[in-house]
C-alpha positions as CSV (number, residue, x, y, z in Angstrom):
1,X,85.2,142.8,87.6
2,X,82.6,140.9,89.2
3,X,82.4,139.7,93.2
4,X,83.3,136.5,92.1
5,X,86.3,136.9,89.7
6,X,88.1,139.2,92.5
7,X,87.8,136.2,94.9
8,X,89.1,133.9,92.1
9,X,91.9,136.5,91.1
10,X,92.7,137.7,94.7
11,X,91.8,135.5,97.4
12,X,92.6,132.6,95.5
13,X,95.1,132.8,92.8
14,X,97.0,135.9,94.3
15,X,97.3,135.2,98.1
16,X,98.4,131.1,96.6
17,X,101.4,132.8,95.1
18,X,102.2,134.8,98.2
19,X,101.7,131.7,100.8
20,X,103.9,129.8,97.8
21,X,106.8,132.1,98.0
22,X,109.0,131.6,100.4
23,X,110.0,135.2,101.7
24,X,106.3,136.0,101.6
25,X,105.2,133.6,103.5
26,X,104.9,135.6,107.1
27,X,103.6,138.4,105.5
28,X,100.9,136.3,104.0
29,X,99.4,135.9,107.8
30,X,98.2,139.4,107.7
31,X,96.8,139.4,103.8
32,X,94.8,136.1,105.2
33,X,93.7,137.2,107.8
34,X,92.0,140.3,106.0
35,X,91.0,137.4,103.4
36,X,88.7,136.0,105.9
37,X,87.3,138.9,107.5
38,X,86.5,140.1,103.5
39,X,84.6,136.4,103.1
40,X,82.8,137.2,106.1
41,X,81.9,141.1,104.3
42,X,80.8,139.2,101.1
43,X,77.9,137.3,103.5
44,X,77.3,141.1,105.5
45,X,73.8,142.1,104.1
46,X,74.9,145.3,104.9
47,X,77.3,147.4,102.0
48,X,81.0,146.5,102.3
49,X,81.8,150.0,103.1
50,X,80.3,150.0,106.4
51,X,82.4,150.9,109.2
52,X,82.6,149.0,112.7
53,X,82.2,145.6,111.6
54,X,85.6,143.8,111.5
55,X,84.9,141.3,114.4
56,X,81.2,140.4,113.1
57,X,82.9,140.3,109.5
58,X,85.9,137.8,110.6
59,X,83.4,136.2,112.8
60,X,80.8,135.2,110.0
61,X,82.9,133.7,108.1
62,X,84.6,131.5,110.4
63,X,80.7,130.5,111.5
64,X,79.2,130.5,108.1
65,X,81.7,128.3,106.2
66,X,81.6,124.8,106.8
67,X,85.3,125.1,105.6
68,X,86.4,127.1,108.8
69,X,84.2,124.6,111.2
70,X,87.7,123.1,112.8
71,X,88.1,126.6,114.1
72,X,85.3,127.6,115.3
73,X,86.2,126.8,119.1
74,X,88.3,129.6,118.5
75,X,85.9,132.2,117.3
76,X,84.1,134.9,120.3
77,X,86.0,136.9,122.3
78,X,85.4,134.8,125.8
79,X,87.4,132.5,124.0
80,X,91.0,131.8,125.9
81,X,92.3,131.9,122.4
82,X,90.1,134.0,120.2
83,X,91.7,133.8,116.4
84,X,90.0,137.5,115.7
85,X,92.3,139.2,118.6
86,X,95.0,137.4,118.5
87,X,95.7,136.7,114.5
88,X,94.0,139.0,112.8
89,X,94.2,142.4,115.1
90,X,97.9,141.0,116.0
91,X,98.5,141.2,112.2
92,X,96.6,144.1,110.9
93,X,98.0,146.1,113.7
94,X,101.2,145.4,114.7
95,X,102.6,142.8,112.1
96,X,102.5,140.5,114.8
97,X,100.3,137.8,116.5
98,X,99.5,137.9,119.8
99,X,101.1,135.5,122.6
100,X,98.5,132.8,122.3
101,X,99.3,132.4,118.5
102,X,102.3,130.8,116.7
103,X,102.7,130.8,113.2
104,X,105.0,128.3,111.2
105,X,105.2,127.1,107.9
106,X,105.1,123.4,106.5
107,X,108.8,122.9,106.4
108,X,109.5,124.5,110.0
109,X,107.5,121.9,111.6
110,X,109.1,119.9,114.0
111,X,108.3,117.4,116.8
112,X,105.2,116.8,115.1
113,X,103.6,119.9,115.7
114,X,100.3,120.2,113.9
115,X,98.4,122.9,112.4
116,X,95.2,124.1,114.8
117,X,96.5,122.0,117.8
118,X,98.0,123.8,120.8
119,X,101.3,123.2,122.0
120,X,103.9,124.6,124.8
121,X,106.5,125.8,122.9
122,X,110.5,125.2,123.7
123,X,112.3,128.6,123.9
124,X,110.1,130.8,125.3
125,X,110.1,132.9,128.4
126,X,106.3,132.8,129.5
127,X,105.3,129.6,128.0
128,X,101.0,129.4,127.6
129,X,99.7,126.9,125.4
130,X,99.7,128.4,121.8
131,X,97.7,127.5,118.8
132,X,99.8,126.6,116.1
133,X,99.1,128.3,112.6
134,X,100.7,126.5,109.6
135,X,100.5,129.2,106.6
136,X,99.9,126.7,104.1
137,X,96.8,125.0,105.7
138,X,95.6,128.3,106.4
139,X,95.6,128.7,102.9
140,X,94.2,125.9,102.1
141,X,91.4,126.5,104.4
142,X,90.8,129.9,102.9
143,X,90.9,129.0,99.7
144,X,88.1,126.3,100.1
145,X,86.0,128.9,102.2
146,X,86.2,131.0,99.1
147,X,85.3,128.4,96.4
148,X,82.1,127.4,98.9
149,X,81.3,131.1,98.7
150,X,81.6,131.5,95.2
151,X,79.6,128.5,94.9
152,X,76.5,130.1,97.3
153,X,76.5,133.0,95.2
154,X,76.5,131.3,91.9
155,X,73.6,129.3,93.0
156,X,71.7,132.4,94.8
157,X,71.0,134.7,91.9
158,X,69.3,137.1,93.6
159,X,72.2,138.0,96.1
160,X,72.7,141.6,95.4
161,X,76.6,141.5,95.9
162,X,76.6,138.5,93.4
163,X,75.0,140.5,90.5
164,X,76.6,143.9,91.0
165,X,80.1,144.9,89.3
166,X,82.3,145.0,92.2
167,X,85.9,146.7,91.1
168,X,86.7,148.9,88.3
169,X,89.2,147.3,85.7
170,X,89.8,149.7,83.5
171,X,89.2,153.7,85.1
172,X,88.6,156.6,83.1
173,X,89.0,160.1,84.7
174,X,86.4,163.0,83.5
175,X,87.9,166.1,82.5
176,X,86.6,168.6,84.0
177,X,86.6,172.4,82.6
């Protein structure tokens, strides 16, 4: 399989069906935010196997892809909200986003609440302004990011990542004696 079926298959087609079904739908948070630090790994001119660069990974991609430019005021870690502590580490680590984050869904939204626009939320006990996440703009976002970047590497032919195989479809195990 090549780089750019497994973002067709996976980042595109798989992670629509999870933000499309409805008891997936949280969960999806955490697969999208890996999805964007990976984007980020297919621009790394280093291997994607090198350890110690989630933050520059997640960070790339938000700063590389015209897609993501509506949040890149959110991007750097001086940032009062900074999307790579409190989504993605919230997510990856603890199934949870951090307490400047709030993530909804299209048909949760109520009082007009936007996605990427920060709101003081009703019901809460320590009540910051948080920037509201809507999973299926997210999505949307993500999956444009990717078709961009499938794009770049169509049109750059001598990207190596482009050009390599990049996952194993069918594994054969050597016998050994």
């Amino acid at each position: 399989m090549t780089l750019e079926e497994f973002i067709q298959d996976t980042i595109i087609d798989a992670l629509g069906i999870m933000v499309n079904t409805p008891k997936l739908k949280y969960l999806s948070f955490g697969v999208m935010s890996s999805a964007i630090e990976f984007l980020g790994a297919c621009l790394d001119t280093e291997g994607f196997h090198v350890s110690d660069r989630s933050r520059m990974r997640f960070e790339m991609a938000m700063k590389s892809l015209s897609t993501f430019c509506q949040y890149r005021k959110y991007i750097g870690s001086g940032k009062r909200i900074d999307l790579y502590k409190e989504l993605r580490s919230g997510m990856i680590h603890a199934l949870l986003p951090q307490s400047r984050v709030e993530l909804t869904q299209r048909a949760e939204l109520n009082g007009g609440g936007k996605h990427l626009q920060e709101h003081i939320l009703k019901n809460r006990n320590n009540n910051p302004k948080r920037l509201l996440l809507v999973c299926e703009d997210l999505y949307d976002d993500i999956r444009g990011a990717a078709n961009e970047l499938i794009t770049e590497l169509k049109t750059n032919k001598y990207h190596h990542k482009a050009t390599e195989p990049f996952l194993a479809t069918d594994i054969e195990i050597a016998r050994t004696p």
